[in-house]
C-alpha positions in Angstrom: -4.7 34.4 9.4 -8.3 34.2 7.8 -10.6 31.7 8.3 -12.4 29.7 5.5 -16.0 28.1 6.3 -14.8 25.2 3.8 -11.8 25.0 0.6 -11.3 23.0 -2.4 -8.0 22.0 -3.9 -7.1 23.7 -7.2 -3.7 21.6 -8.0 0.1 22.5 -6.5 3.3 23.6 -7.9 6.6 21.9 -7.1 9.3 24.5 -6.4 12.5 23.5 -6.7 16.1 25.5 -5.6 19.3 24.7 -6.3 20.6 23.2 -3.0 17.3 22.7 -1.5 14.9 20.2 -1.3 11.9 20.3 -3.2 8.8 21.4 -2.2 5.2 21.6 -3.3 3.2 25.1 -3.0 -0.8 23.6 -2.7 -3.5 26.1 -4.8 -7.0 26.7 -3.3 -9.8 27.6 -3.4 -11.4 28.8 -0.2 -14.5 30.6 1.0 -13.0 33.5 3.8 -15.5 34.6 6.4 -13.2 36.5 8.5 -9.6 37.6 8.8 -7.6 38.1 11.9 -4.9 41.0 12.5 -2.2 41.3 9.9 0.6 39.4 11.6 4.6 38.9 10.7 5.4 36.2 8.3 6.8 33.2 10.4 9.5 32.5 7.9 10.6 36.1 7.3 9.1 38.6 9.7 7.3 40.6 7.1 3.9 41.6 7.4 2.4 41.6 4.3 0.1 43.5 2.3 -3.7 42.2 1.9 -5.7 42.9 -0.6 -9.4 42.3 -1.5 -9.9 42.6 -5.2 -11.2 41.7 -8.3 -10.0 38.1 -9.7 -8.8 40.2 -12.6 -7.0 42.7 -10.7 -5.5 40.2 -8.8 -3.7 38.4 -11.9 -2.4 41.4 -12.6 -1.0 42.4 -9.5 0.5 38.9 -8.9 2.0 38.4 -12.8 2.2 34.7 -12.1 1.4 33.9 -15.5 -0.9 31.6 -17.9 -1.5 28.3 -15.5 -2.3 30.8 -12.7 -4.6 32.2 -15.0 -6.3 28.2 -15.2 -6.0 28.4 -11.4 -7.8 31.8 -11.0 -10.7 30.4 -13.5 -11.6 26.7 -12.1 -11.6 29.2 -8.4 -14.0 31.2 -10.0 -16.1 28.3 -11.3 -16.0 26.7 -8.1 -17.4 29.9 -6.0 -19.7 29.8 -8.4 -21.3 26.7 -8.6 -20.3 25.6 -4.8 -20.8 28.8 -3.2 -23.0 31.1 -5.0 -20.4 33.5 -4.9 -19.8 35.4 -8.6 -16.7 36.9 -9.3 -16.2 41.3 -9.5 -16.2 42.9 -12.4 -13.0 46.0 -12.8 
């Protein structure tokens, strides 16, 4: 788990499955200031990977497409302006 001095909501995604119920997947934008231990997913037991990177690098890795690309943008506008924060260069 990480902890974030403050967020700001980006937009969400509504997933939907056949035989499920839908559900909506929230997008944000957060400051981190500190990370605990890498623990096992609640839902599946995996631990998974972190990574810090480049906004950039990080579309690439994820391949989530165009309106992730508008996602990873407004986040970088909004560590910008809200955070003084500018994004890495590759």
């Amino acid at each position: 788990m990480c902890m974030a001095t403050s967020s700001n909501y980006l937009s969400y995604q509504e997933v939907q499955r056949p035989g499920e119920e839908p559900y909506a997947q929230l997008r944000m934008a957060a400051r981190i200031v500190r990370c605990a231990e890498r623990e096992p997913d609640p839902d599946s037991g995996h631990v998974r990977v972190r990574r810090r990177c480049s906004v950039a690098e990080a579309m690439a890795l994820l391949n989530w497409g165009q309106v992730a690309e508008e996602q990873a943008k407004a986040a970088t506008r909004i560590a910008g302006a809200r955070w003084q924060l500018t994004s890495r260069s590759e």
